[in-house]
C-alpha positions in Angstrom: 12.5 -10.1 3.2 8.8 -9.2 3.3 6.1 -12.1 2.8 5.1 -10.9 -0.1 7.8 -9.0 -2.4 7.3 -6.8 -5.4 10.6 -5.7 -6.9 10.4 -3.2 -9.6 7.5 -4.6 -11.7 6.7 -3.3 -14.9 3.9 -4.5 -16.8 3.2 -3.5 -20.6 0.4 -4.7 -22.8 1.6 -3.2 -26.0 3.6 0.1 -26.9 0.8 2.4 -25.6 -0.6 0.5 -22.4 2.0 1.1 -19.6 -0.3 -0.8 -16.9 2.7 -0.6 -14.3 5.6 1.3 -13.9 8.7 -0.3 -11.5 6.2 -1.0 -8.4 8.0 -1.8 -5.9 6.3 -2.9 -2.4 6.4 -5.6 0.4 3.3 -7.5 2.4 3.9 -8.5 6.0 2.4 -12.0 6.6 -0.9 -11.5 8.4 -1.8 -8.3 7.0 -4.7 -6.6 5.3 -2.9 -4.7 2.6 -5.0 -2.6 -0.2 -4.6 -1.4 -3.5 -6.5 1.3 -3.6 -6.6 4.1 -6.8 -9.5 5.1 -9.8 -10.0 2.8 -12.6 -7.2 1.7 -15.0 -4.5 2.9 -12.5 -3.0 -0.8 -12.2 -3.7 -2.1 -8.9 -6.1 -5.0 -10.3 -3.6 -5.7 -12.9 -0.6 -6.2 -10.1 -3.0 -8.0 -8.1 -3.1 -10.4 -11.8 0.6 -10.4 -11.8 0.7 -11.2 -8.5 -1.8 -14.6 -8.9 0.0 -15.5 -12.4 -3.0 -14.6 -14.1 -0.8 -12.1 -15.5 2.4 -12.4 -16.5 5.1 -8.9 -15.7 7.0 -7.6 -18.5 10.0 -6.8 -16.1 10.9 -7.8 -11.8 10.5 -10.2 -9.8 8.0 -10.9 -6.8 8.5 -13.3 -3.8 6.3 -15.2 -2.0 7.0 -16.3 1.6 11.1 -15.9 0.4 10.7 -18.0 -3.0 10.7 -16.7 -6.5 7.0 -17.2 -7.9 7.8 -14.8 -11.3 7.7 -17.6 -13.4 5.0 -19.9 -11.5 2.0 -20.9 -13.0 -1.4 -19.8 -10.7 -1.5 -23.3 -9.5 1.6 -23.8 -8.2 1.6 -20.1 -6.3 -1.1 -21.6 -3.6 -3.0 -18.6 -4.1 -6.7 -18.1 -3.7 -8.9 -15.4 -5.2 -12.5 -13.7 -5.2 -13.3 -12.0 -8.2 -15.9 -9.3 -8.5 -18.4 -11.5 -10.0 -18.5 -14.8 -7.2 -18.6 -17.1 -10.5 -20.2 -19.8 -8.2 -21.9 -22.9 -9.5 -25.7 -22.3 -10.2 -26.3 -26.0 -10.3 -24.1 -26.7 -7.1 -25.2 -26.4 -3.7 -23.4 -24.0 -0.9 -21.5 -27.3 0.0 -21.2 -28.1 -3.5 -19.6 -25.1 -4.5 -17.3 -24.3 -1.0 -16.2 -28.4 -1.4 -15.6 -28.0 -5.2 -11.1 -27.5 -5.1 -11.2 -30.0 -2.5 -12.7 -32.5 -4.4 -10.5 -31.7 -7.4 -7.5 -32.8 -5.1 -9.1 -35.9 -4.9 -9.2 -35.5 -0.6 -11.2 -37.9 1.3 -14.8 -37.3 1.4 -15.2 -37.3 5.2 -12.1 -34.4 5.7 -14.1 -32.5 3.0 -17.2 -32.5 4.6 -15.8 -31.5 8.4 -13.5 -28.9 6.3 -16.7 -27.7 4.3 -18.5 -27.1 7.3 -16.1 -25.7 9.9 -15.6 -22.9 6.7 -19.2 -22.0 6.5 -19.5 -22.0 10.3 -16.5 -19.0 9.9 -18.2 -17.3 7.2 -22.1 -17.7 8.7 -23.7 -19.9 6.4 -24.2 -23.4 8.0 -27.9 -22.8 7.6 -27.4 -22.5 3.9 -25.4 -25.8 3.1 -28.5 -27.6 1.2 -29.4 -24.5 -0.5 -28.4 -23.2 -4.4 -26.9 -19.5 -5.7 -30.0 -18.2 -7.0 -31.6 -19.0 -3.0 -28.9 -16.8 -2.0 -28.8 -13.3 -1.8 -25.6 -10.9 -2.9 -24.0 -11.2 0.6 -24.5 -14.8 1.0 -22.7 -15.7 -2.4 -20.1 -13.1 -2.1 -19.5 -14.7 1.7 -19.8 -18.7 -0.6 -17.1 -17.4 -2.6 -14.6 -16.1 -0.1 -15.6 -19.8 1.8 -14.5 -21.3 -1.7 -11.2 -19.8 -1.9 -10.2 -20.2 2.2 -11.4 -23.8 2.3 -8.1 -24.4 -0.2 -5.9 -23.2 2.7 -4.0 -20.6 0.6 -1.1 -19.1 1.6 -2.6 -15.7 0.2 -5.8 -14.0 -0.2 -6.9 -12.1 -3.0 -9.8 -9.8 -3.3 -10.4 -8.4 -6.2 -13.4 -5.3 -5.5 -15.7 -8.4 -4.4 -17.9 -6.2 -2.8 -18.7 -4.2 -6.0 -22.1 -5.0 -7.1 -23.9 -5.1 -3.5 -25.9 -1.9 -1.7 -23.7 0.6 0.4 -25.7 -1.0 3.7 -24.6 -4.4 3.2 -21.2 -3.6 2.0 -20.3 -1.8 5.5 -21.7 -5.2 7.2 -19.5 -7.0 5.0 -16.2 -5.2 5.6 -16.6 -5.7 9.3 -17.9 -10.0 8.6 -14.1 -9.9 6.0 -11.8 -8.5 8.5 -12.9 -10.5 11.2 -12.3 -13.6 9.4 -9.1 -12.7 8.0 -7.8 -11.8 11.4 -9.2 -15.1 12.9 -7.4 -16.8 10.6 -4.5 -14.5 10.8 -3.9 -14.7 6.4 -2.0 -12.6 4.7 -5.0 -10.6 2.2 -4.4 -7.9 -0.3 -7.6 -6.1 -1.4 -8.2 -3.9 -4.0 -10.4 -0.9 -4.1 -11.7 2.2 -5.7 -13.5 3.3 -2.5 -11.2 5.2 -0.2 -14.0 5.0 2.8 -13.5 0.9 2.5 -9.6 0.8 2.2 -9.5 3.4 5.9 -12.4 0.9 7.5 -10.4 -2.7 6.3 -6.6 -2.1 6.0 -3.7 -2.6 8.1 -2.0 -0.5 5.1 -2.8 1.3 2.1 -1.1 1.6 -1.3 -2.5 4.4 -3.6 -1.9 3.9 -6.9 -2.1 6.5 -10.1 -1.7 5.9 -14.1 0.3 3.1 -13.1 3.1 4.3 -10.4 2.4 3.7 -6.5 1.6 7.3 -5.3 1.7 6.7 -1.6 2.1 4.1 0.8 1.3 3.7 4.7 -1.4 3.4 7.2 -5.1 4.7 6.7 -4.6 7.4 9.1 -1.1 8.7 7.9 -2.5 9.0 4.1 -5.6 10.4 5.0 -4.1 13.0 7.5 -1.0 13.7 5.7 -1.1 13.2 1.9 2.3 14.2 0.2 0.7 14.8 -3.4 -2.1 16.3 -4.9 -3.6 13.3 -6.5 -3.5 11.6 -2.8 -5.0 14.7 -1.7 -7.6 14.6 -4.1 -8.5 11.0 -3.6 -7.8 10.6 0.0 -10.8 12.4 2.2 -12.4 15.3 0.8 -9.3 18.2 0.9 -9.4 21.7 0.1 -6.5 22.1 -2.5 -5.7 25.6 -3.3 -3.0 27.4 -5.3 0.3 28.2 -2.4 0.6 31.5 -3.8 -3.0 32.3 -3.6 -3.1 30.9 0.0 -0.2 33.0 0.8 -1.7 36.6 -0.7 -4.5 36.2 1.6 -3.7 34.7 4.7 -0.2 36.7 5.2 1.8 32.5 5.2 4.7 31.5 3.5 3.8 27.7 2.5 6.1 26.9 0.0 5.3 24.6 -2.9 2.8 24.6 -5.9 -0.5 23.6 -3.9 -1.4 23.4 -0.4 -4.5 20.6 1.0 -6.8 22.0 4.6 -9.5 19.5 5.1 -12.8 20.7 5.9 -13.2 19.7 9.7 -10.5 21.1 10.6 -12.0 24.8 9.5 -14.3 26.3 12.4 -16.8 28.9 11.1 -17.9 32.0 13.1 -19.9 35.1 13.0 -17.5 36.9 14.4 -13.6 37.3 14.5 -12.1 35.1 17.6 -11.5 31.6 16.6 -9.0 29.4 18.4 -7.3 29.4 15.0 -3.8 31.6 14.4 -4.8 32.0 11.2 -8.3 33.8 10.7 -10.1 34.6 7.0 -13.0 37.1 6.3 -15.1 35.3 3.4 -18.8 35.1 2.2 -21.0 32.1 2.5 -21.7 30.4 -1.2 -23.9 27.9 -0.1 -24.3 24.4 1.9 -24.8 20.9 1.2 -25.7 18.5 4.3 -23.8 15.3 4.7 -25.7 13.4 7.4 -25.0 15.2 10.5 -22.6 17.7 8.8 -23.2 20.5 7.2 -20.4 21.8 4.7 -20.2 25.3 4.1 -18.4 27.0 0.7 -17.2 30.0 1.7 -15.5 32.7 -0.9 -12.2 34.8 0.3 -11.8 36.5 -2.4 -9.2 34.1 -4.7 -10.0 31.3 -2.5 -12.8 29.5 -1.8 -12.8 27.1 1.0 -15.3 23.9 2.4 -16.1 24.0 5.9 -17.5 21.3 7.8 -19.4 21.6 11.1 -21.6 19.4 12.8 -25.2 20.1 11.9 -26.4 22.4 14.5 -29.7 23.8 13.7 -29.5 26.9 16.4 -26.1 27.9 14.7 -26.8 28.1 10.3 -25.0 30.5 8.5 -27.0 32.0 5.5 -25.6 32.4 2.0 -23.9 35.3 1.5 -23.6 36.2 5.1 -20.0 37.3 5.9 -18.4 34.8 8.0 -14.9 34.2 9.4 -13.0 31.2 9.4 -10.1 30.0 11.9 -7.6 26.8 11.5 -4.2 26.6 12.5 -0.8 27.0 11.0 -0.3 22.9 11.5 -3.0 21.7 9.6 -1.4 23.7 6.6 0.1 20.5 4.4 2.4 21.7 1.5 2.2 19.0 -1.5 4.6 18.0 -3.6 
């Protein structure tokens, strides 16, 4: 058995809120798992389930090969960062980290050297003396994470922690969490809205929708092979077009309801000749810049396609210049 078990959990809050719908999944010990999906899919509320902060309507789930269903949060040895850090204002940095510690009556002196080797991990050791409000975003969120790893826990939870801070220092921070969760080698799930965070911080992604777990495997395998059109849609930024439309005008047979080309994968020419086998003839709609790509729409007839090249200012096409595009057969995916 997995570390961490889910076995068919259902979880209803009354007759009309079906939060989750026989999830069943498994976390390896050591692993950076996330829940990843759009508001009010579930993955915060399994995440609950999973702490006993909630408790599931139906299943079971293991921890480490022992039935916690039934547990109350204090006995699952869990810790847990919430969105808002929900630190001490009138506790200091070692106030706050120290503050489970002390409530398990430990001895002062193995608090202290535990205290400090924590903040040492999580770069604060400068900031022991100091309060909350002295601390910026990053520096509490980094406090609170110390909090819940100074406990020792057999599992980490993190529930969108990095939420309320700027995109700059939320990309700083994703690199500063996985490093310390693979220094101390714990088992972490983390859960998401932001698809660009789950691929830079997971060993494995679960996508969740209205409540059923859509898809499940590495980054790379759900970003360049999604089997639905909801992971299509949230995974990446996909082209999903009507099969039968796709078919009329590029001569394929692709079967199923909807097929998914990402962008980059679509060159854009002039003229015919792409390294493509399949070629289209369309008009260019317009372009937005994305840093240093530049996504062209271009219409072919009843499909309209994005196209992302690498900004190139000797090579622009203009709108409504005629254009060809080239990808191949391959990077066809048929959804389900």
């Amino acid at each position: 058995m997995a570390y961490i078990q889910f076995e068919n959990i259902e979880k209803k809050f009354d007759e009309q809120t079906h939060a989750l719908r026989g999830i069943s999944l498994s976390v390896e010990k050591g692993e950076l798992v996330t829940l990843l999906g759009p508001s009010g899919c579930g993955k915060s509320t399994l995440l609950r389930c999973l702490a006993g902060l909630e408790s599931v309507s139906s299943g079971k789930i293991y921890l480490d090969n022992y039935d916690i269903t039934n547990l109350s949060p204090k006995q699952r040895e869990i810790g847990m960062v919430f969105q808002q850090y929900s630190l001490f204002p009138n506790m200091t940095v070692e106030q706050n980290v120290g503050f489970g510690l002390n409530i398990k009556r430990m001895e002062k002196k193995l608090i202290k050297e535990k205290v400090k080797a924590m903040l040492e991990l999580v770069g604060l050791s400068e900031k022991i003396r100091q309060y909350p409000n002295q601390l910026s975003g990053g520096q509490q969120q980094r406090v609170a994470l110390a909090r819940a790893l100074v406990m020792e826990p057999k599992v980490l939870l993190l529930d969108e922690p990095m939420s309320a801070i700027d995109a700059l220092l939320r990309r700083s921070l994703q690199i500063e969490i996985r490093r310390i969760q693979r220094s101390l080698k714990i088992t972490t799930i983390f859960v998401t809205h932001d698809q660009d965070e789950a691929m830079v911080m997971s060993d494995k992604i679960h996508l969740f929708n209205v409540g059923i777990l859509e898809q499940s495997g590495v980054p790379t395998e759900l970003y360049t092979r999604p089997k639905t059109k909801f992971a299509a849609s949230f995974i990446g930024h996909y082209n999903i077009i009507n099969a039968a439309d796709f078919n009329a005008i590029s001569g394929q047979h692709i079967e199923g309801e909807h097929i998914a080309l990402r962008p980059e994968v679509i060159s854009i020419a002039a003229q015919r000749g792409g390294s493509g086998d399949i070629q289209l003839k369309g008009t260019v709609k317009g372009s937005i810049p994305h840093g240093n790509v530049l996504r062209y729409t271009v219409d072919c007839g009843a499909v309209r396609l994005d196209a992302d090249v690498l900004f190139d200012a000797s090579r622009l096409f203009s709108e409504n210049q005629e254009v060809y595009l080239s990808f191949s057969h391959e990077q066809v995916l048929s959804l389900q």
